[in-house]
C-alpha positions in Angstrom: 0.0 0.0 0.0 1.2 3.1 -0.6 1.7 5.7 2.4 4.1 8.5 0.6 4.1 10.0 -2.0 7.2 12.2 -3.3 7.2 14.7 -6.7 10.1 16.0 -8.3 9.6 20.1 -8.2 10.6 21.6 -11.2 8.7 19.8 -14.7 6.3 18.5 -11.7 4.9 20.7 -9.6 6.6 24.0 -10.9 7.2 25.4 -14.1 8.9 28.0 -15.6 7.2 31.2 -14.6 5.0 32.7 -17.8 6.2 36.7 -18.2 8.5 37.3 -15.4 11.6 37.9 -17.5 9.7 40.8 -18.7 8.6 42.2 -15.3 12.0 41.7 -14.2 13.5 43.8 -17.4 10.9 46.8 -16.1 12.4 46.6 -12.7 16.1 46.9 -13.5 15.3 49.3 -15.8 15.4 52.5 -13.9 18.6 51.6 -12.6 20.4 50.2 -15.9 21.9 53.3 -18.6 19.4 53.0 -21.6 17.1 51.3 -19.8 16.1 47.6 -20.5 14.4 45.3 -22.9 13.1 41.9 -22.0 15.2 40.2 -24.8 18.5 42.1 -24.1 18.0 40.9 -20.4 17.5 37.1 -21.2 20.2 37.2 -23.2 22.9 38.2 -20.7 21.1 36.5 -17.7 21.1 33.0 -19.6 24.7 32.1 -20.0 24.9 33.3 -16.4 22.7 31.0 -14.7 23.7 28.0 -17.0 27.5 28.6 -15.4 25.5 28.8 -11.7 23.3 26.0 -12.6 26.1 23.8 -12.7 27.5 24.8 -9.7 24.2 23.5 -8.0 24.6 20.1 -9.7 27.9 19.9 -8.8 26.3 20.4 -5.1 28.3 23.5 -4.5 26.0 25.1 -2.8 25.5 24.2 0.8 23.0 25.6 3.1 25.7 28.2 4.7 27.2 28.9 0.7 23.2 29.7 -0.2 23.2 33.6 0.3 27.1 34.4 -1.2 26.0 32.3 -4.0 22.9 34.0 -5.0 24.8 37.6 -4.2 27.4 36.4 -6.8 25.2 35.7 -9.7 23.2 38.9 -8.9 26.7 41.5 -8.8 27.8 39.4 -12.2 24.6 40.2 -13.5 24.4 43.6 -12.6 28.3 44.3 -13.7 27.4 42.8 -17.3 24.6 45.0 -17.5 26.2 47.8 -16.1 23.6 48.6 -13.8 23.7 50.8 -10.7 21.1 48.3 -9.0 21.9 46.7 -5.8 22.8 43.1 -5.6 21.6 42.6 -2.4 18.0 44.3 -2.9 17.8 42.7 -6.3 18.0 39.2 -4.2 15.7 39.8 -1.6 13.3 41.2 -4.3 13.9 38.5 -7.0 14.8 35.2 -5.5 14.5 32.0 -8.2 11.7 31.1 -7.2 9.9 33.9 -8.5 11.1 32.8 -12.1 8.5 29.7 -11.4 5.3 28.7 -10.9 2.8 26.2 -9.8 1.9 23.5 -12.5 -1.9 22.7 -13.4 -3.1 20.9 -10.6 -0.4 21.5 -8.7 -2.2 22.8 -5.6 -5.5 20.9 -5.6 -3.9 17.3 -5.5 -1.6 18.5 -2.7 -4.6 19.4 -1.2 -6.3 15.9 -1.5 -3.1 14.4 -0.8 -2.9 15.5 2.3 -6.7 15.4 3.6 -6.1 11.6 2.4 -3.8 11.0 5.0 -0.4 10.1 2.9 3.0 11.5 3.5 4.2 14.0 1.1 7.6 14.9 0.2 10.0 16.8 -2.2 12.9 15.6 -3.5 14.7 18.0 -6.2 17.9 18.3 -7.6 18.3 22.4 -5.8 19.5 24.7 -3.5 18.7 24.1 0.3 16.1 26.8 0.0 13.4 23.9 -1.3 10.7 25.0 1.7 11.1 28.4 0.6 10.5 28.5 -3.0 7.4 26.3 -2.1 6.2 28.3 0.6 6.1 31.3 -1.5 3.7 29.9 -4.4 1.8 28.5 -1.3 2.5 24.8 -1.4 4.9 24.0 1.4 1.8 23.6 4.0 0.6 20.3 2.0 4.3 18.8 1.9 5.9 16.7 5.3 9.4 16.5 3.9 11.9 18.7 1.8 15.0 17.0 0.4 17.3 19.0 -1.9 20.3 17.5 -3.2 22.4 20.4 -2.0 21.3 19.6 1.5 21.8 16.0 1.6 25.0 16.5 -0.5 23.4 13.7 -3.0 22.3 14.2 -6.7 19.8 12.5 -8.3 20.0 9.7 -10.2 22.4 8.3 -7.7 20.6 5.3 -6.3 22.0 6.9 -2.4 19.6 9.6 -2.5 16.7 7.7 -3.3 17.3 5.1 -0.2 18.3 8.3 1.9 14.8 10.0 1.7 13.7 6.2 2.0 15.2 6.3 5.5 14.0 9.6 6.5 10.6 8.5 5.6 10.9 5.5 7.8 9.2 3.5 4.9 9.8 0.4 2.6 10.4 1.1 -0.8 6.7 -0.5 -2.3 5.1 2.6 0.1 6.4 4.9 -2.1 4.8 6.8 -5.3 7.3 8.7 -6.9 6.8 11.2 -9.6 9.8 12.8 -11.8 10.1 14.2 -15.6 13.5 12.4 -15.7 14.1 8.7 -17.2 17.1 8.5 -15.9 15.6 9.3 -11.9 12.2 6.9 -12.6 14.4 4.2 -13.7 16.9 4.4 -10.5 14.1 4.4 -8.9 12.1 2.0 -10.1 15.3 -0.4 -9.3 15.4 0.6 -5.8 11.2 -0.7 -5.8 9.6 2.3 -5.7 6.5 2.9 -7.8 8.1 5.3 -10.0 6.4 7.5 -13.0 7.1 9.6 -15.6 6.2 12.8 -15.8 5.6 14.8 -18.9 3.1 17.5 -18.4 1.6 18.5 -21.7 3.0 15.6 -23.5 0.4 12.8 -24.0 2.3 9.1 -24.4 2.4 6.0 -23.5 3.1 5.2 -20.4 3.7 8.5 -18.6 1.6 10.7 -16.7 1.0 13.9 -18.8 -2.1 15.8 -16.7 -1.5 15.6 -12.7 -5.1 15.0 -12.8 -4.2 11.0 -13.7 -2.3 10.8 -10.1 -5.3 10.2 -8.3 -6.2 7.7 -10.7 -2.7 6.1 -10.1 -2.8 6.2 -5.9 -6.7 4.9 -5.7 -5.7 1.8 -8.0 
């Protein structure tokens, strides 16, 4: 039976956030010579955060690393743009997580989740800020446990991750749903007996779950 049920964030529960480049561009603008266009901005900010991105899968970023490291992409940033914008306001104003958003669904099946008694849990390949960048779309109140790989100083596919958050759960791995847009992290998974899915929101196939509305048809098999 299954008494857990852990999601992947990003391609899961979050997506990519729909016109915030753009509302970002009008807020550097004041402060950048010229001013700022939405294109011009995505454009310098993407090679930037690819470089940073890898720095988080090479789980460089540790909970006490979190802050200098976000300060550091914000004062490149700003020094390639040759804006006169703070670094540390443009951080507390624009953390990542405002650069996502909630999937379909996202919120009601956490909802029913929880009201059905199982044990929720995120496990994502991020910075050790997980609980925040849920709490701030409004989701960490239906989720029990946060594991990010940054944390737990474990990356996902690696099959020690999977039996970590096992452990922490206190379950066997048949208890456990697990839902992921990666192969690579269903099939580990899937090895190490948990009831693992593909996810690909949008994306109708076989065999993968491409509305969130066909987990509860999955957990009430």
């Amino acid at each position: 039976m299954i008494r857990a049920v852990v999601f992947d964030r990003d391609g899961v529960l979050m997506r990519p956030a729909r016109g915030v480049v753009r509302r970002f561009a009008e807020w550097l603008a004041p402060c950048t010579p010229g001013g700022l266009e939405a294109d011009a901005l995505l454009a310098t900010l993407t090679p930037i955060w690819e470089r940073y991105a890898a720095e988080i899968r090479r789980l460089k970023v540790p909970p006490e690393e979190e802050t200098r490291f976000w300060l550091e992409m914000a004062r490149e940033l700003l020094r390639r743009l040759k804006s006169r914008c703070s670094p540390a306001e443009l951080v507390a104003t624009w953390p990542y997580y405002r650069f996502i958003e909630p999937t379909v669904g996202a919120r009601p099946l956490l909802e029913w989740l929880q009201v059905q008694g199982y044990t929720v849990a995120v496990l994502s390949n991020t910075t050790p800020s997980l609980r925040e960048s849920l709490a701030y779309h409004g989701l960490a109140e239906f989720v029990d446990r946060f594991f990010a790989s940054n944390t737990l100083g474990l990356l996902k596919p690696d099959g020690r991750i999977f039996r970590r958050v096992g452990e922490e759960l206190g379950l066997p791995p048949e208890a456990i749903a697990y839902f992921d847009d990666y192969p690579d992290n269903v099939r580990v998974a899937r090895t190490l007996g948990w009831h693992a899915y593909l996810v690909r929101l949008g994306e109708p196939g076989p065999e993968v779950v491409h509305d969130l509305d066909l987990i509860y048809e999955i957990l009430e098999r």
